[in-house]
C-alpha positions in Angstrom: -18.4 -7.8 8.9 -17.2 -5.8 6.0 -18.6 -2.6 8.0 -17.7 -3.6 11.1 -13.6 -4.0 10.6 -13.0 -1.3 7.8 -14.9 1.4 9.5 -14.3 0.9 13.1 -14.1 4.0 14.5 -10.5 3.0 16.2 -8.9 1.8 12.6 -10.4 4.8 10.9 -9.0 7.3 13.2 -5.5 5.6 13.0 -5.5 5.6 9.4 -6.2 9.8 9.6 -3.2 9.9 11.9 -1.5 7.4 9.4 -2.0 9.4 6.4 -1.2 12.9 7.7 1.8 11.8 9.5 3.5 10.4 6.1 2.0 13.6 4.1 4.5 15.4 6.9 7.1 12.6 6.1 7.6 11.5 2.8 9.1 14.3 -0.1 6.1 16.3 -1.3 3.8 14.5 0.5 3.7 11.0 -2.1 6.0 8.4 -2.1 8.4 8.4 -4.8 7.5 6.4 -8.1 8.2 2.7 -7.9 10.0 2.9 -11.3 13.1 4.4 -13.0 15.4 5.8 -11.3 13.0 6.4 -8.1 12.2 2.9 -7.7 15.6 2.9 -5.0 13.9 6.1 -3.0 10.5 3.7 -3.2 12.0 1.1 -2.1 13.6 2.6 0.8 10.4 4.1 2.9 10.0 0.6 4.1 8.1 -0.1 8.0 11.0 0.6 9.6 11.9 3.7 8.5 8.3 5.0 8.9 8.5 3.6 12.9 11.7 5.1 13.3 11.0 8.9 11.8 7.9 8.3 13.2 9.6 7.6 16.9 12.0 10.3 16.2 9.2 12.7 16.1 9.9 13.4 12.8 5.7 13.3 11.7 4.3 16.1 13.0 0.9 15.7 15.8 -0.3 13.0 13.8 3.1 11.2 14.6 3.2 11.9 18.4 -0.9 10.6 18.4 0.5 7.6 16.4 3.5 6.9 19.1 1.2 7.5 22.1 -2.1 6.2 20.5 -3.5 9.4 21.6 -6.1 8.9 18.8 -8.9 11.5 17.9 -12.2 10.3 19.2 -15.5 9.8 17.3 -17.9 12.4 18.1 -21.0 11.6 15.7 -21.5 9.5 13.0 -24.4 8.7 10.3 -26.1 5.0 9.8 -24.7 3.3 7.1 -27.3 4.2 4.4 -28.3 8.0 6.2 -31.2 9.1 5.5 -32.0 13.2 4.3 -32.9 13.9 7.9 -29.6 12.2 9.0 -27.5 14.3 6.6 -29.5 17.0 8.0 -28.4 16.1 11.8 -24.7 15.8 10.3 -24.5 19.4 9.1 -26.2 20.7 12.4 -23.6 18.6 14.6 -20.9 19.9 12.0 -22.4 24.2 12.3 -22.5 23.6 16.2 -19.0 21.9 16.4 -16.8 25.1 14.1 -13.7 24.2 14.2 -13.3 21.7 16.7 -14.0 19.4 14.1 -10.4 18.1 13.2 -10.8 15.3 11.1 -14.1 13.9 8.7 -14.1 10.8 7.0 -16.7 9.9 4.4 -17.1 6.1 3.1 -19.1 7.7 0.1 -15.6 6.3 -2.4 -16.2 2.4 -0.5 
């Protein structure tokens, strides 16, 4: 199950789009620190306002995917535990597609 929900190729796709739209939203890319006198700025970059800069097309591509869940498709992907000749196949697929490769997640850090 784990596999199943946390890398489905539809939630990992949104969380690209989710994480580069609030690198283009949120000051210098991080969300302020949730102490001292930042912990008001924190506290402000609530749902809301990330839907409504979001809406305002205030995030970049990765926003206007996110409003018309115009995701990015999955083009190849390994087994769960890949094997040398897999990792092989991945670089091949990688070489062939250059740059229209927009976006690689790994779940090496899960």
């Amino acid at each position: 199950m784990f596999t199943q929900v946390y890398f489905h190729k539809t939630r990992v796709a949104y969380d690209v789009h989710l994480r580069e739209a609030l690198k283009k939203l949120l000051p210098r890319g991080h969300f302020p620190a949730p102490a001292g006198l930042a912990l008001k700025s924190y506290l402000e970059w609530d749902d809301w306002k990330v839907l409504g800069l979001i809406s305002n097309r205030r995030a970049g591509d990765h926003g206007a995917r996110l409003k018309s869940r115009n995701h990015y498709r999955r083009v190849y992907e390994t087994p769960e535990v890949p094997t040398k000749k897999d990792l092989e196949l991945l670089e091949k697929v990688r070489n062939r597609l250059g740059r229209l490769v927009v976006a690689e997640e790994s779940a090496a850090k899960s």
